[in-house]
C-alpha positions in Angstrom: 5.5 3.4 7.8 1.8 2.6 9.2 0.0 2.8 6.1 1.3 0.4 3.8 1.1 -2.5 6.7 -2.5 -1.4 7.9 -5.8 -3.6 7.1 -3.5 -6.0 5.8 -4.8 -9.8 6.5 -3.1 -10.9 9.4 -1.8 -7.4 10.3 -3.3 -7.1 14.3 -1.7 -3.6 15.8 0.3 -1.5 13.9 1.9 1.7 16.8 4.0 4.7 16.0 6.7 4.8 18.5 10.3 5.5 19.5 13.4 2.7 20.4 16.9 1.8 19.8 18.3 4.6 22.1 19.1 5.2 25.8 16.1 8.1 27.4 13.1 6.5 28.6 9.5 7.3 27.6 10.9 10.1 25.1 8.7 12.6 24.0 8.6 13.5 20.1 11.0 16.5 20.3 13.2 15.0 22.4 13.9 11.9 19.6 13.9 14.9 17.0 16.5 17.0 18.9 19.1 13.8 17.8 20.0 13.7 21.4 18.4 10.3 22.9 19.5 8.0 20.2 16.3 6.7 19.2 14.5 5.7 15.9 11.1 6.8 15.3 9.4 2.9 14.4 6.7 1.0 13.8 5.7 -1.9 16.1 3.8 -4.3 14.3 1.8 -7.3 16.1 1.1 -10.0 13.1 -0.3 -13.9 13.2 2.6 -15.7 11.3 0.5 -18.1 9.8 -1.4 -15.4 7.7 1.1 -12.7 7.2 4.7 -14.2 7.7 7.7 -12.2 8.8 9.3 -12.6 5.2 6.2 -10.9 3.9 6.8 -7.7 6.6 10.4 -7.5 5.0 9.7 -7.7 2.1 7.1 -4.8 2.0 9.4 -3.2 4.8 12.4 -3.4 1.7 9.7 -1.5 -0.8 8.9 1.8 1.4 12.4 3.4 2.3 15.7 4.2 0.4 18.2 1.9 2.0 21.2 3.2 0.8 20.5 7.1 2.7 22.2 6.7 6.4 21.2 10.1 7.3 17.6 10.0 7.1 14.7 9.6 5.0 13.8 12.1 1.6 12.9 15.3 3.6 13.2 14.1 6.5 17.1 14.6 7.9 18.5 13.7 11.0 19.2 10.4 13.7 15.4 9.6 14.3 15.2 9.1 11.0 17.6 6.5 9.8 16.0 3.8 8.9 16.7 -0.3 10.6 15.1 -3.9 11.1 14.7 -4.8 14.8 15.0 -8.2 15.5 13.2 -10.0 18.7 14.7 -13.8 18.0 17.4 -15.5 16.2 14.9 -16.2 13.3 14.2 -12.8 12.5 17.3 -12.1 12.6 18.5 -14.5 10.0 15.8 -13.8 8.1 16.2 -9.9 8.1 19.8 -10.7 7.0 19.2 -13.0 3.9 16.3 -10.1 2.4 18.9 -7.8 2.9 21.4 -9.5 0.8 18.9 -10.2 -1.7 18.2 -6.2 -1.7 21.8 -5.8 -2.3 21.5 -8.4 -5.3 18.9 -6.9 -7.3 20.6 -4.4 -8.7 17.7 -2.1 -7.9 19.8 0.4 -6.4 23.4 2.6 -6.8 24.8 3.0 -4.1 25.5 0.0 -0.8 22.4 -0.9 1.5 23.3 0.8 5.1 19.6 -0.3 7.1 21.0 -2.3 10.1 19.7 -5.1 11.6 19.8 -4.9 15.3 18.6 -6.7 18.4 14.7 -5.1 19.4 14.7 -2.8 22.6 12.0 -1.1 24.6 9.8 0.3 22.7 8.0 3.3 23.6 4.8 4.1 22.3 4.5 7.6 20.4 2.0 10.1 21.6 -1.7 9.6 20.7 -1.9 12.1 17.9 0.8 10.3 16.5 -1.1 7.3 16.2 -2.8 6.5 12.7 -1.9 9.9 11.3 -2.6 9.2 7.9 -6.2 8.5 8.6 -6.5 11.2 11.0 -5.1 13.6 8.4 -5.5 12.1 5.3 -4.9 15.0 2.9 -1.1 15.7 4.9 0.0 12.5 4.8 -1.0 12.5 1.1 0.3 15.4 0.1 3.7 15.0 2.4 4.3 11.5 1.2 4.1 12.9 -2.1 6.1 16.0 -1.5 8.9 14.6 0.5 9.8 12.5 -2.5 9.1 8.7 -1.3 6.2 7.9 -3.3 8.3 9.0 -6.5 10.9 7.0 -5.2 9.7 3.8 -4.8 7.7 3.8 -7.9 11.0 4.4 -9.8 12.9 1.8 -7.7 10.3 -1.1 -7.6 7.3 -0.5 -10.7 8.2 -3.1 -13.3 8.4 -1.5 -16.9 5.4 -2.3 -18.8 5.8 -4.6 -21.5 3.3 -2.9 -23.8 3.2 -6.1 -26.7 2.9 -8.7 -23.6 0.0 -6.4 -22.3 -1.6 -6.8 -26.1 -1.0 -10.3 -25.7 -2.8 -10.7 -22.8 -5.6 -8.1 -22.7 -8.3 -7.6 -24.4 -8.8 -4.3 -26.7 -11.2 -2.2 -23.7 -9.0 -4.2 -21.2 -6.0 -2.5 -22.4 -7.3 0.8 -23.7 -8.9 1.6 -20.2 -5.8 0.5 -18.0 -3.0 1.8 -20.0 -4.6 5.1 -22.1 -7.3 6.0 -19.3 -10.4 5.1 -21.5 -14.0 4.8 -20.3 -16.1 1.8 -20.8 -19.6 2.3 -21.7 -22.6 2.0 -18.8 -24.4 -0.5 -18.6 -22.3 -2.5 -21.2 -19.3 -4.1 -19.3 -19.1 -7.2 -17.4 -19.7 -6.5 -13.8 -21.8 -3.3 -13.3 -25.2 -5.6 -12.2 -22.5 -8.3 -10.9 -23.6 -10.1 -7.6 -21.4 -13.2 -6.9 -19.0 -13.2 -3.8 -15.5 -12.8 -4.1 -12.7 -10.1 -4.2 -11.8 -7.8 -7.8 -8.2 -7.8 -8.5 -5.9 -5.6 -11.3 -6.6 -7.4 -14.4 -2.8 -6.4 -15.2 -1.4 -7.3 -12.0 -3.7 -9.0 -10.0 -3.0 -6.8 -6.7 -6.6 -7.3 -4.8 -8.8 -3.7 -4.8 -12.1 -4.7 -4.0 -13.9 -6.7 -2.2 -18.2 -7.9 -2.9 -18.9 -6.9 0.6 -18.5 -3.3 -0.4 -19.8 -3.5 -4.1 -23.3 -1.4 -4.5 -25.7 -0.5 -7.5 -25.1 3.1 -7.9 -27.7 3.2 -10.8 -24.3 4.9 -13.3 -23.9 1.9 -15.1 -20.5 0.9 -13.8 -19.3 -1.6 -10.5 -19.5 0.7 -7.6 -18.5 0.4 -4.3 -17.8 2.3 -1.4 -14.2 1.4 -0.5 -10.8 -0.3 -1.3 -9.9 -3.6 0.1 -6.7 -1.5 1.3 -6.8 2.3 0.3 -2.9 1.8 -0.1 -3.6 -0.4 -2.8 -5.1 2.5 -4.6 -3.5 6.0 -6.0 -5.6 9.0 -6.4 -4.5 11.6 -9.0 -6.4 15.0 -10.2 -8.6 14.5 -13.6 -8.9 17.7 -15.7 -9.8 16.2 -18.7 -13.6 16.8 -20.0 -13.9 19.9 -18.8 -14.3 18.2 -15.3 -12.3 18.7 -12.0 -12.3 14.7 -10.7 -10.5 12.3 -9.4 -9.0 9.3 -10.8 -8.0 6.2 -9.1 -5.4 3.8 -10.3 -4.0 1.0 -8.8 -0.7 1.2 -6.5 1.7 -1.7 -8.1 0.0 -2.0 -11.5 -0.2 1.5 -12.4 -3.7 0.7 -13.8 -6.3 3.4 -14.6 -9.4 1.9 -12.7 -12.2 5.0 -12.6 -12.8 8.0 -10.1 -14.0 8.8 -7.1 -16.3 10.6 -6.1 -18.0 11.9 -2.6 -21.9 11.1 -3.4 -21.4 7.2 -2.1 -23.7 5.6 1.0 -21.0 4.4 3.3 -19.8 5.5 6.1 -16.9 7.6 4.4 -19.8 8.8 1.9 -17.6 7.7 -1.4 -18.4 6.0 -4.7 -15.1 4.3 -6.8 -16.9 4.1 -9.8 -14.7 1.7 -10.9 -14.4 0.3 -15.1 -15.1 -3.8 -15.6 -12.4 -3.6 -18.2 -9.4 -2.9 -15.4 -11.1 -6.0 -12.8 -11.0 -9.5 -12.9 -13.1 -11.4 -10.8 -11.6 -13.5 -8.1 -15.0 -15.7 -6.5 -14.5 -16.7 -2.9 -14.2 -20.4 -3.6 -11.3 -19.9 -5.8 -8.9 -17.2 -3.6 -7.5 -19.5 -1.7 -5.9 -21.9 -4.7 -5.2 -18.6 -6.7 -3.3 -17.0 -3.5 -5.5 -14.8 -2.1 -6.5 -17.2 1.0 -5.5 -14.4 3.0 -8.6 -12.6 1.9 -11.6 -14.6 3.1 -11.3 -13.2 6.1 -13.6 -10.2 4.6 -16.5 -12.8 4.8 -16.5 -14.5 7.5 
C-alpha cells in the first residue's frame, strides 16, 4: 500500500506501520501472530490543497478487495484486514460517502466489509519495512503479482476498450502501437529530437508517464528518457518476440504498449524507456494546469 501513493504530487511521507489494536510499539511478528489486534497501515502525510483526501480514497478504493474480511489475496489473517482510519469528522464523512459509492458501482459481488474507524496510535514499522518495494524491487514485483492483487484490480477497475471509439480517435500508428504492440520507425515519429518543456501522457488515457526533465537523446531514434514520472504508472512485462529476451513497458490504467526498457541509460538507475511517439501526447508546461495536470509543475520548479 506504499507504492501506488509514493512520488505522487502532494504526497509528503508515506510510513509502513502498525495501529487499531491494544500492544504498544508491536514488533512485526507480534501483529502477524493475530494476537495484539492491530492492522498493518500506511500513514500518509499529504498537503490538501494538492492531493485532497477524496483523491487518497479514491486510489485507497482501487488497491484492495473490499469485500474479503479475512485478509488480503495471499495474505490471511487479522493484520491483514483491510480499513479507513479517520483523524476528524470530515474524513470520516468523506470515507463514508466513497464507500457507498463503492458499493454503488456495481464493480463487485459480494457487500463492501472495509470499516471506517476513528485513527489510533500509530506505530511506525521497523526500518526494513520502510519503502520495501524500492529496496527490493524484484519481490515486491513478483509478490504483488503472485499474490493475485495486480490481476485483481485490473479485472475490477480497467475499463473495456472500445476498439471502434479507439479508431475514432487515434491515428493508424497511434493505434497499431498501443493496442497490437507495433514499433514506429527511428527517426520518423514526432518526438524523438523533441525539446520543449512539459509532461508526456497516454495518448489513450492521458495518465502522465513522463516528464521533459528526464527526456534524453539516446542517438536510437526514439524519445528516451531515464525514468517514469511515477514507476507505478508503468507495467513491465517480458518481450520474447524477435528472437529477443526484453522488456516491454505499458502503461498502468490504459493498458497501452509504450516501448522497452532497457539497462544501458545515463541516470542514476542506469535505464533507457525507449519509449514510441505514437503511444504519447504532449502535455507543454503552460498548458497542464488548464488540462488538469497542475499538480505536475512541481517537476520544474
Amino acid at each position: 500500500m506504499v507504492s501506488p501513493f509514493d512520488e505522487l504530487p502532494g504526497i509528503l511521507n508515506v510510513v509502513s506501520g502498525y495501529t487499531g489494536g491494544h500492544k504498544e510499539n508491536p514488533t512485526y511478528e507480534e501483529v502477524c501472530s493475530d494476537t495484539t489486534g492491530h492492522y498493518e497501515a500506511v500513514q500518509i502525510t499529504y498537503n490538501p490543497e494538492v492531493f485532497p483526501y477524496e483523491k487518497l480514497l479514491e486510489l485507497f478504493w482501487q488497491q484492495i478487495d473490499p469485500t474479503d474480511e479475512g485478509g488480503q489475496f495471499h495474505d490471511r489473517g487479522l493484520s491483514y484486514r483491510t480499513a479507513i482510519f479517520y483523524h476528524t469528522e470530515e474524513q470520516r464523512e468523506l470515507a463514508e460517502q466513497s464507500k457507498q459509492a463503492v458499493a454503488a458501482s456495481g464493480r463487485f459481488d459480494g457487500p463492501i466489509v472495509t470499516p471506517i474507524i476513528p485513527a489510533s496510535t500509530f506505530y511506525a514499522a521497523e526500518e526494513y519495512h520502510q519503502d520495501y518495494h524500492k529496496k527490493n524491487p524484484g519481490h515486491y514485483k513478483r509478490y504483488r503479482k503472485g499474490s493475485g492483487r495486480e490481476d485483481f484490480i485490473d479485472q475490477h477497475w480497467s475499463d473495456p476498450v472500445d476498439t471502434e471509439d479507439l479508431k475514432q480517435r487515434l491515428t493508424p500508428i497511434q493505434y497499431e502501437v498501443t493496442q497490437n504492440n507495433a514499433t514506429e520507425p527511428p527517426f520518423h515519429n514526432e518526438f524523438w529530437d523533441h525539446h520543449g518543456e512539459g509532461i508526456y501522457v497516454d495518448i489513450v488515457s492521458g495518465e502522465p508517464l513522463f516528464s521533459s526533465t528526464d527526456k534524453y537523446d539516446a542517438g536510437c531514434g526514439w524519445p528516451s528518457f531515464t525514468r517514469p514520472i511515477r514507476e507505478y504508472n508503468i507495467k513491465e512485462k517480458m518481450d520474447l518476440t524477435h528472437m529477443m529476451v526484453r522488456t516491454e513497458v505499458r502503461s498502468k490504467k490504459g493498458d497501452s504498449h509504450l516501448g522497452h526498457v532497457f539497462d544501458d541509460g545515463p541516470g542514476p538507475n542506469g535505464l533507457r524507456y525507449c519509449i514510441n511517439s505514437a503511444a504519447l501526447r504532449f502535455v507543454p508546461k503552460q498548458d497542464m494546469l488548464q488540462e488538469g495536470y497542475g499538480e505536475y509543475l512541481q517537476l520544474f520548479e
